[in-house]
Every structure is written in C-alpha cells, then in structure tokens.
N, C-alpha and C positions, 0 to 999 in steps of 0.2 A: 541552542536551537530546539523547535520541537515542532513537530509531524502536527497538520491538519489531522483533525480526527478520520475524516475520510482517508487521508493514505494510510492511516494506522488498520482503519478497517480492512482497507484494501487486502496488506501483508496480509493481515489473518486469514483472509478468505482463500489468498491464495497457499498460506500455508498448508492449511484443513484440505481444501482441495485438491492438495499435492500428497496426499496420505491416503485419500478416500477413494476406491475403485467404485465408478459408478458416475450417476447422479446425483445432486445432491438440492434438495428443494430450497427457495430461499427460506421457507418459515424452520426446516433445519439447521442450517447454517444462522441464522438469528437466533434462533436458541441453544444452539453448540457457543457461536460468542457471545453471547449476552450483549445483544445490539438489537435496536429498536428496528424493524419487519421494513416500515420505510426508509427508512437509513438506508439498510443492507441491499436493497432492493436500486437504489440509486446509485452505490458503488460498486454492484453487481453489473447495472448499464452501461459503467464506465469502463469497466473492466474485462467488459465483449468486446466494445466498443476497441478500445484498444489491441485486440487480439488475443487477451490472454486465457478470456474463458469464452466457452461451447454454452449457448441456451437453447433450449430447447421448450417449447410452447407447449401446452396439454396436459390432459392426464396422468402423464406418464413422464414428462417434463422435467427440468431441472438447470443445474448447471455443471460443468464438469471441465477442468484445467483442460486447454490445449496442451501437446506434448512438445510444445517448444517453451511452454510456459517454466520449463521445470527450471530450464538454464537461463530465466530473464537475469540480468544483474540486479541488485535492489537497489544499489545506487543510481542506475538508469531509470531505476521503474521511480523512487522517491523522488528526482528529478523530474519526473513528467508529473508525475500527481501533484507535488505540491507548486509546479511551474515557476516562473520567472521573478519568483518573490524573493527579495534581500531579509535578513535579519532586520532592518531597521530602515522605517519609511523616510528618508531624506527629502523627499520631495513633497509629501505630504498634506495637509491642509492644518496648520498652518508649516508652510516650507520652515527646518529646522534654518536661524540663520548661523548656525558652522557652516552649510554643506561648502562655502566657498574654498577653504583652507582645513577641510578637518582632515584627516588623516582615519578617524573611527571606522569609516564606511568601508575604505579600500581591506583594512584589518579586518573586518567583518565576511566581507566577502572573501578573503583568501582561508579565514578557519570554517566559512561554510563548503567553502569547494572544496577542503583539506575532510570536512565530515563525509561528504558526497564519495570522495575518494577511498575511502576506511569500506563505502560499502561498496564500492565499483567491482571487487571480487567474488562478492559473497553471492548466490544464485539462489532462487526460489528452492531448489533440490536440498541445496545446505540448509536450510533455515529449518528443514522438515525432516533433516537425519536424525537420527538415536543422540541424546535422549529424547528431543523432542519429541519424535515422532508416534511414541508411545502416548505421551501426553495428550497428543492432539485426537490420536485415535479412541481417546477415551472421553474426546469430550461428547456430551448430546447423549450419551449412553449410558443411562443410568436405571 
C-alpha cells in the first residue's frame, strides 16, 4: 500500500507542528518539508478543516496544532485522508472480469485494514517524541 502524497504531507505538518511552540507560516512549513507552497497550503485547508490545525489570517498569522491534535490516532487520521479507496480498483473501467469469483479483493482488503491497524495505536504526540523530535526541531533552521 502507499499514502497519497497529500496524507504523506499531512503527517509531516502535523508532526512539525507538534514540536513547534507558536505559529507557524505556511511558506515555513513549506520550506521546513520541502513541499511545494500550494501543496502545503491545500493540506493545510484540509487539515483545519478537519479540526486538527488553528489558522489564523494576517500579519501575524499562521498555523498552530490544536491540543487534541497531539492524541489523533494515525491510523484514524490515514483512514480519513486517504478515504474509501481499496488497494485495487475492481470495479474500474474496464471492470477487471475476476471481480465475480476472485478471492484477491477480499485478501487485499483484510492486509489493508490489518496496515490501518499497526497504526490505530500510534498518536500524533508518539510520532514527535525523541528522537524524532530533535530532528524535526531542526528542520527550517539553518
């Protein structure tokens, strides 16, 4: 399996902004990940949007982890961001003709829910402990 690039971004932003006291501008956080300013800015929307991060407009502006963000699951949060999608489009255009008697699909889905699961424990807060956490406070600062 593998992570749309936007829930990839997502983690990061919320990792960074789970270390960083403050604000944090999106053209910082675009250049702390090395992610293109619209990108970040679009998974940043999404990412209010769903409650995890604080924006704030002006000047003075920025963005900054809610404090419930610390204990999201990532297996909950990869679950929402990358939504309703299987490992393999059975339905398709053109419909694969297995889907009547294959067995692949149902396999498929039970080692994506068994991934999903691996992360169901892990929390924004773990993702951003030592050693990471050194790491991430050093990126953008140079």
């Amino acid at each position: 399996m593998r992570l749309n690039r936007s829930t990839d971004i997502s983690l990061r932003i919320l990792m960074l902004s789970a270390v960083r006291d403050g604000r944090l501008t999106i053209d910082e956080l675009a250049e702390s990940l090395a992610v293109p300013r619209h990108h970040l800015a679009k998974v940043v929307q999404r990412l209010q949007h769903l409650g995890l991060l604080e924006t704030v407009r002006g000047r003075s502006g920025g963005v900054r982890l809610v404090a419930a963000a610390h204990t999201a699951s990532i297996g909950g949060l990869v679950r929402t961001l990358e939504g309703e999608t299987e490992v393999v489009d059975c339905e398709g255009e053109p419909a694969c003709p297995l889907r009547q008697g294959c067995l692949l699909r149902g396999a498929l889905r039970r080692a994506q829910e068994a991934f999903y699961a691996t992360l169901d424990p892990i929390t924004v807060g773990d993702l951003s402990a030592p050693p990471t956490r050194q790491v991430l406070l050093s990126l953008g600062r140079h």
